[in-house]
N, C-alpha and C positions, 0 to 999 in steps of 0.2 A: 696587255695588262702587265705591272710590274712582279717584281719577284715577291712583292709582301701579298699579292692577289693567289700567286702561286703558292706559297707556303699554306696558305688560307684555304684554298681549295685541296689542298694535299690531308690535308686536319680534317678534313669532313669525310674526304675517301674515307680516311683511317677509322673515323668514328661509325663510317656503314660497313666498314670492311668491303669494300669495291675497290679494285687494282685501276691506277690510271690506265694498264693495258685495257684492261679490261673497256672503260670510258670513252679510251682514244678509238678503239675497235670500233665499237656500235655508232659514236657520232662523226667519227672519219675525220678525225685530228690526230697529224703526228705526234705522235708518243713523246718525243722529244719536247713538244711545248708544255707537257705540263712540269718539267723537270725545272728546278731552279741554278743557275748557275750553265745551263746549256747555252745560253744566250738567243735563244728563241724566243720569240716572240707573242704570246697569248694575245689573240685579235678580239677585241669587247666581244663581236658576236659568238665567238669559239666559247668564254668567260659563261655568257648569258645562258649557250647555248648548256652545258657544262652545269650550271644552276637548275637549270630547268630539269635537267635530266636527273638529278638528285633528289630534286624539290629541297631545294636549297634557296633564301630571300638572298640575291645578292647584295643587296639594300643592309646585312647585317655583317661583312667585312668592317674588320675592327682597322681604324685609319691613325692610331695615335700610337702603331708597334713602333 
C-alpha cells in the first residue's frame, strides 16, 4: 500500500491511541512498514489484516489527498 494508505492508518492508531509497536507486535508485521518515508512496503493483506484489527472499513481511505 502506498504512503497516503500509510499516513491513513497512522490517523486511526492516533484516534484509538494504539502504538503501531504495539499493532506490528500482535499481527507480526515489521514495524518499519507502517512508517512513511521507510520505503517499506505495506502488502494489501498486512493493510486488511491492520483494518480488521482495529475495526476499521478500509473501503473508507480518503483517495482524493
Amino acid at each position: 500500500m502506498g504512503e497516503q494508505a500509510k499516513r491513513w492508518l497512522a490517523e486511526q492508531m492516533r484516534e484509538k491511541h494504539i502504538s503501531e509497536e504495539i499493532v506490528a507486535n500482535v499481527l507480526g508485521i515489521p514495524a518499519e512498514k507502517f512508517y512513511v518515508g521507510t520505503g517499506e512496503i505495506l502488502e494489501a493483506d498486512e493493510f486488511l489484516r491492520i483494518c480488521a484489527y482495529l475495526h476499521i472499513r478500509p473501503e473508507n481511505i480518503p483517495l482524493d489527498d
